[in-house]
N, C-alpha and C positions, 0 to 999 in steps of 0.2 A: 337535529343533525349535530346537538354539543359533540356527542359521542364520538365521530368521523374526526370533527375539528380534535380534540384528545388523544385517540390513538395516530393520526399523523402528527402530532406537535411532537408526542412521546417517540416514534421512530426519527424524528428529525434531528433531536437533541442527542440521542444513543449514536446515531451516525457523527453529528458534530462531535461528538466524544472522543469516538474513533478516530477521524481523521486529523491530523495533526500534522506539523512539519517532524515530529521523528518516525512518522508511519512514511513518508516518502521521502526523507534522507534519514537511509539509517547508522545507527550508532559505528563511529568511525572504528575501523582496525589497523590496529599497528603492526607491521611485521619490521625486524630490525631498522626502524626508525622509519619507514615508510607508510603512509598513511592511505589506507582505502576509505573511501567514502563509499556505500551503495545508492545511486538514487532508484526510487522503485513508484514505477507506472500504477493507479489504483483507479480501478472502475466500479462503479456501484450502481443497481438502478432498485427501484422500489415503487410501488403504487399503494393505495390506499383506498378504501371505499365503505360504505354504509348503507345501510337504507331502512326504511318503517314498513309495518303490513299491516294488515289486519286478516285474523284465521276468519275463513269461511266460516267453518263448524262451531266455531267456539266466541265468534266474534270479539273476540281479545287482540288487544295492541301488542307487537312486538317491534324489536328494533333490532340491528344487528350489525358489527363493524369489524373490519378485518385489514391487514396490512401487510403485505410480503416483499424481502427483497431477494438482489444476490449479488454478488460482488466478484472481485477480482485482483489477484496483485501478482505483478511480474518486475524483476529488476530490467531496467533501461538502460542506465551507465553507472560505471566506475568513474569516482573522482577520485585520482592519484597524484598526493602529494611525496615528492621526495625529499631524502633528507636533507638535500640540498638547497629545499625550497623550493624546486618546478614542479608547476604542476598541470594536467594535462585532463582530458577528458576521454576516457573512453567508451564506445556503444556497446552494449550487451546485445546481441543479434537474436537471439532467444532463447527463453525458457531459464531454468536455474542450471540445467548442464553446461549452458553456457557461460554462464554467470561464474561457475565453479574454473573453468576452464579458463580466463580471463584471466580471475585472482589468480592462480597459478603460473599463467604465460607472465603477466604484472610482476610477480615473489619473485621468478624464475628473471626477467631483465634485469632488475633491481640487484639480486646478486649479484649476475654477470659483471654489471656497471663496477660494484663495491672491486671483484678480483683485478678488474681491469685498472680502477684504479689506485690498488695494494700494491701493484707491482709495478 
């Protein structure tokens, strides 16, 4: 059962690769001095198995090992720093349409803020 033990060591380590802190905060954006942070939800599941036989017909050993996953990633929230230095946390309710619409209503105060205090 080396073989089983091998191909889950190898899907474990390709996932620890993957996951990191810039897969769930990601890389921050700037819009006129305001800063998005995304954070983003990641699920993943995977199994792994193997086994030995012997052919009836041909009475030979065989062996055989296999490992499948599948995953998932959604943004959660917005971390909005402004340039004033507040900063706040927002929830993304779902999906990336919302996510899109968020950063926008976010750009969209942010200005507001700036004309309100130009004048």
């Amino acid at each position: 059962m080396e073989h089983v033990k091998d191909v889950l060591k190898t899907s474990l380590e390709e996932l620890e690769r993957v996951l990191d802190t810039k897969t769930v905060v990601g890389e921050p954006i700037v819009i006129e001095g305001n800063t998005l942070i995304p954070l983003i939800s990641i699920g993943f599941g995977f199994g792994a198995g193997g086994g030995t036989g012997k052919c009836k017909k041909s009475d030979e050993e065989g062996i055989g090992a296999g490992t499948g996953g599948g995953g998932g990633i959604r943004p959660v929230a917005l971390v909005i720093i402004n340039k004033d230095g507040d900063v706040r946390v927002e929830s993304i309710k779902s999906g990336m349409a919302s996510a899109f619409e968020h950063i926008g209503e976010a750009v969209g105060k942010a200005m507001q803020k700036k004309q309100e205090k130009d004048k």
